[in-house]
Backbone as a printed PyTorch tensor [residue, N CA C, xyz], in Angstrom:
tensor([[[  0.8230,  -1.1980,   0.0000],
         [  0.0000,   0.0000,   0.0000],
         [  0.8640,   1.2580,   0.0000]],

        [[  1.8720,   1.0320,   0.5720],
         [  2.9960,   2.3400,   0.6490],
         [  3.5040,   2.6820,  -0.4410]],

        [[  3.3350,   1.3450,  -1.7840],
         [  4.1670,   1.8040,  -2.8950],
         [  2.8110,   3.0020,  -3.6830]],

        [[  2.0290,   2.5880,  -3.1050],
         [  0.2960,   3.4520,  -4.1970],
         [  0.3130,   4.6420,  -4.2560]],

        [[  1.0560,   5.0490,  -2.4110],
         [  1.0720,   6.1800,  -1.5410],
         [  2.1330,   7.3990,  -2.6530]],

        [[  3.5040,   6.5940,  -2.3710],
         [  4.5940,   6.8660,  -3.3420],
         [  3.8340,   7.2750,  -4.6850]],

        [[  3.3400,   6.5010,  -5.3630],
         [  3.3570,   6.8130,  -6.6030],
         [  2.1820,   8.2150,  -7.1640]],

        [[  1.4870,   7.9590,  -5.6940],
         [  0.2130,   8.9690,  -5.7830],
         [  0.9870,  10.4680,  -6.1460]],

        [[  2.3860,  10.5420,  -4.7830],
         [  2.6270,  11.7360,  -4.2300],
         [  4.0200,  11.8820,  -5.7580]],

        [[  4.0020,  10.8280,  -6.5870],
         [  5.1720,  11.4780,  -7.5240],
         [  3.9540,  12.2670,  -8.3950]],

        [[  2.8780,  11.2740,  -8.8340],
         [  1.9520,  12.3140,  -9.7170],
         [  1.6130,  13.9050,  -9.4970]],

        [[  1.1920,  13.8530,  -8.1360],
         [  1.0730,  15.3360,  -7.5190],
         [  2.1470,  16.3830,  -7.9610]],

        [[  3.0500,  15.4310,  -7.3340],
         [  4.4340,  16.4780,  -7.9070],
         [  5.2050,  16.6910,  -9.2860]],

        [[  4.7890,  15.8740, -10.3550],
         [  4.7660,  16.3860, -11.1960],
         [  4.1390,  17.0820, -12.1050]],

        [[  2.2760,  16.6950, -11.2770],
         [  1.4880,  17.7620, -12.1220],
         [  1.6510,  19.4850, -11.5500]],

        [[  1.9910,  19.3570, -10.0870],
         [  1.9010,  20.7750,  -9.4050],
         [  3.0770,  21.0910, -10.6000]],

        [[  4.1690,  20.8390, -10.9140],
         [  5.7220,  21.3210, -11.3650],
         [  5.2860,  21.5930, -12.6640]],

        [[  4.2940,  20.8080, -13.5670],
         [  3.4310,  21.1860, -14.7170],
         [  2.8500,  22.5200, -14.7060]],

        [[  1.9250,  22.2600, -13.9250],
         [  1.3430,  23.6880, -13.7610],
         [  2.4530,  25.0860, -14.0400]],

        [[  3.2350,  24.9880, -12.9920],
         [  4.1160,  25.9490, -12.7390],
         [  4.9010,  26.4520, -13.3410]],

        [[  5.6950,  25.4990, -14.4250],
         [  6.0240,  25.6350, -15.0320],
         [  5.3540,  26.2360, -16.3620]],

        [[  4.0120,  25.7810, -16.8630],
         [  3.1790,  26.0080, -17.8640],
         [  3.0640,  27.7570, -17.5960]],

        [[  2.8570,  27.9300, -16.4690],
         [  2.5490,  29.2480, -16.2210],
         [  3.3650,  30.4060, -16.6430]],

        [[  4.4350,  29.7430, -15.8670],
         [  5.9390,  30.4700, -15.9210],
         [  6.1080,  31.1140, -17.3540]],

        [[  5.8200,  29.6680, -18.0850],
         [  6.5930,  30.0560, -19.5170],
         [  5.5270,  31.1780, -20.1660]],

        [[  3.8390,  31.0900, -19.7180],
         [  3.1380,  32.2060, -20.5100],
         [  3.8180,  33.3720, -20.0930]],

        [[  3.9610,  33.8470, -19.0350],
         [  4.7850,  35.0980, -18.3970],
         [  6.0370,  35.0520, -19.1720]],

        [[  6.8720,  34.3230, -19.0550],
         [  8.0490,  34.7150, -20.0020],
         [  7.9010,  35.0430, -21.7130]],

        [[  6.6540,  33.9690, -22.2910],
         [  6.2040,  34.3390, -23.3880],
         [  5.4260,  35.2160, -23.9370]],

        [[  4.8610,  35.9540, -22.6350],
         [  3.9210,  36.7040, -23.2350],
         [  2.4770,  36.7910, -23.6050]],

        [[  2.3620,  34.9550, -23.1360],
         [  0.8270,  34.6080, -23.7160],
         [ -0.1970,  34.2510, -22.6160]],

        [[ -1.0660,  35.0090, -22.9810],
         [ -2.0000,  35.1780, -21.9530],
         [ -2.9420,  33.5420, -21.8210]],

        [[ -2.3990,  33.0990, -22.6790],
         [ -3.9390,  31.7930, -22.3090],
         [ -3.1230,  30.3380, -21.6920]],

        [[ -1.2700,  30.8970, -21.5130],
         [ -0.5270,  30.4680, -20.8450],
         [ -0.9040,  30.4600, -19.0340]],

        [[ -1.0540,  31.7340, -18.8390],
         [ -1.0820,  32.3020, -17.4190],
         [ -1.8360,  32.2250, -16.8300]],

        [[ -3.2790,  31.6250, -17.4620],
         [ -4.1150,  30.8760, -16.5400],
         [ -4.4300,  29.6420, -16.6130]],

        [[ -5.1790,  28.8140, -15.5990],
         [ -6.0610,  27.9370, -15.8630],
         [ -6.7680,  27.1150, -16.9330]],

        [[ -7.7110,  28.4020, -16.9780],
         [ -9.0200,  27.4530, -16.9360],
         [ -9.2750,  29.4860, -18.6740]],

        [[-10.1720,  29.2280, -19.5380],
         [-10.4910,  29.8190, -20.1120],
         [-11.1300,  31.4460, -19.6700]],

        [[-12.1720,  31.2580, -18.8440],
         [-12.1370,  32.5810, -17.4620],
         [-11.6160,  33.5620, -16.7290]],

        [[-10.7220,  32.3310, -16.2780],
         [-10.0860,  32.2070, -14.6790],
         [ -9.1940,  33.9340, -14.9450]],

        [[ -8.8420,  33.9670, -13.9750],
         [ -7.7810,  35.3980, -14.0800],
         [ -6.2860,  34.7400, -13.9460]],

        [[ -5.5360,  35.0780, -14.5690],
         [ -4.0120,  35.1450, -14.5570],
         [ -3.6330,  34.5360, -13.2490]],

        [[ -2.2620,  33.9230, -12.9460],
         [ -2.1920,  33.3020, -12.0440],
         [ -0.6910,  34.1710, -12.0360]],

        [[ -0.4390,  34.3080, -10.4830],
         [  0.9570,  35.7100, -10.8790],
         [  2.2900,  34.5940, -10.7570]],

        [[  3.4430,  35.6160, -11.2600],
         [  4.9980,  34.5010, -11.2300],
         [  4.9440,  34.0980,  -9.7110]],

        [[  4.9780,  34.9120,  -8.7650],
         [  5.4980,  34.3980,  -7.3450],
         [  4.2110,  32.9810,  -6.8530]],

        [[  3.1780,  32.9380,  -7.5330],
         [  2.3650,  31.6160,  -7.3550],
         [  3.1410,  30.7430,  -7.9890]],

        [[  3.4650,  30.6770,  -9.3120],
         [  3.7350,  29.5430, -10.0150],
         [  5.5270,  29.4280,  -9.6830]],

        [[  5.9130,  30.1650,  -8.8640],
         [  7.1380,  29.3930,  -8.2640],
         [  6.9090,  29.2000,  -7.0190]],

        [[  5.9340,  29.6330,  -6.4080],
         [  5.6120,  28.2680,  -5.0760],
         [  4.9040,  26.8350,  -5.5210]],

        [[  4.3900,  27.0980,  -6.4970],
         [  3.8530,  26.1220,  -7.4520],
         [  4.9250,  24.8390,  -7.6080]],

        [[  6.3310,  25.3740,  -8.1950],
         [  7.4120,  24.8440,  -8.4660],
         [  8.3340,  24.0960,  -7.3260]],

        [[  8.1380,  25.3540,  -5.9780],
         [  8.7250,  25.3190,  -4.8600],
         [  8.1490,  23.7590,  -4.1970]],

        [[  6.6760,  24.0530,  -4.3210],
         [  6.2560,  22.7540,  -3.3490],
         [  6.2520,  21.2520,  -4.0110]],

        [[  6.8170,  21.3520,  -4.9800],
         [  6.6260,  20.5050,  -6.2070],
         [  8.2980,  19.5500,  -5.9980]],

        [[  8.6950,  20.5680,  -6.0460],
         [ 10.3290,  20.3600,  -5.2360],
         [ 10.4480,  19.6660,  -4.2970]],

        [[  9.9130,  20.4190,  -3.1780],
         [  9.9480,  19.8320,  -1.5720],
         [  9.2760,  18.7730,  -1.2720]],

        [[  7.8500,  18.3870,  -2.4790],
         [  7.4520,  17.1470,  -2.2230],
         [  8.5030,  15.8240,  -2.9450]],

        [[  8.9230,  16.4730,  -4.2070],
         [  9.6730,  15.2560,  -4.3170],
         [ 11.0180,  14.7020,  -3.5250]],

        [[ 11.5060,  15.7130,  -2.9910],
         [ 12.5100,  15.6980,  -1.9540],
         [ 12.2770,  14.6330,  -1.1410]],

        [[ 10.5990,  15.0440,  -0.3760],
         [ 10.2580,  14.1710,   0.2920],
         [ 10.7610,  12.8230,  -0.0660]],

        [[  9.8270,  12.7230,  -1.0090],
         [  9.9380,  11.3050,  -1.7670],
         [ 11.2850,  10.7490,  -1.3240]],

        [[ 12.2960,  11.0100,  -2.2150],
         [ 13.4070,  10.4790,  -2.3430],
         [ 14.1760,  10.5460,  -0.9430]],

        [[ 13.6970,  11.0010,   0.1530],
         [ 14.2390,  10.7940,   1.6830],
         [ 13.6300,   9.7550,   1.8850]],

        [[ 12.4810,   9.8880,   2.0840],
         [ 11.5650,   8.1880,   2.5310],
         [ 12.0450,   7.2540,   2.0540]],

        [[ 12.1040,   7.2630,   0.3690],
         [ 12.9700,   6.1870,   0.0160],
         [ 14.1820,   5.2100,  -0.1440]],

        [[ 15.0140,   6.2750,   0.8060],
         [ 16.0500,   6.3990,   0.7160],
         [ 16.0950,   5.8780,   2.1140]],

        [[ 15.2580,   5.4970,   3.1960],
         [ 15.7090,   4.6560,   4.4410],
         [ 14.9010,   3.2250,   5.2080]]])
């Protein structure tokens, strides 16, 4: 059951690092249908989508400590 757990928390962390990244790059590119969501939604700002990145990080960190004992 611990391996399900693992594999749950790599998905998380690579979709949060998706996101964040996706974002990132509309801001660097310029394109607005980059920087959000959802078609609606309002812009999502840089300092979100690098905590976006940040926690995306620290969860996989996680990961690879747990696994690692």
């Amino acid at each position: 059951m611990t391996e399900r757990f693992v594999k749950a928390s790599r998905l998380c962390a690579v979709s949060v690092a998706a996101i964040g990244v996706t974002v990132l790059s509309g801001w660097l590119a310029g394109l607005d249908a980059l920087k959000s969501i959802g078609l609606d939604a309002e812009s999502m700002k840089v300092n979100t989508a690098l905590g976006l990145l940040a926690a995306a990080v620290c969860l996989a960190a996680l990961i690879l400590i747990r696994r690692s004992k």
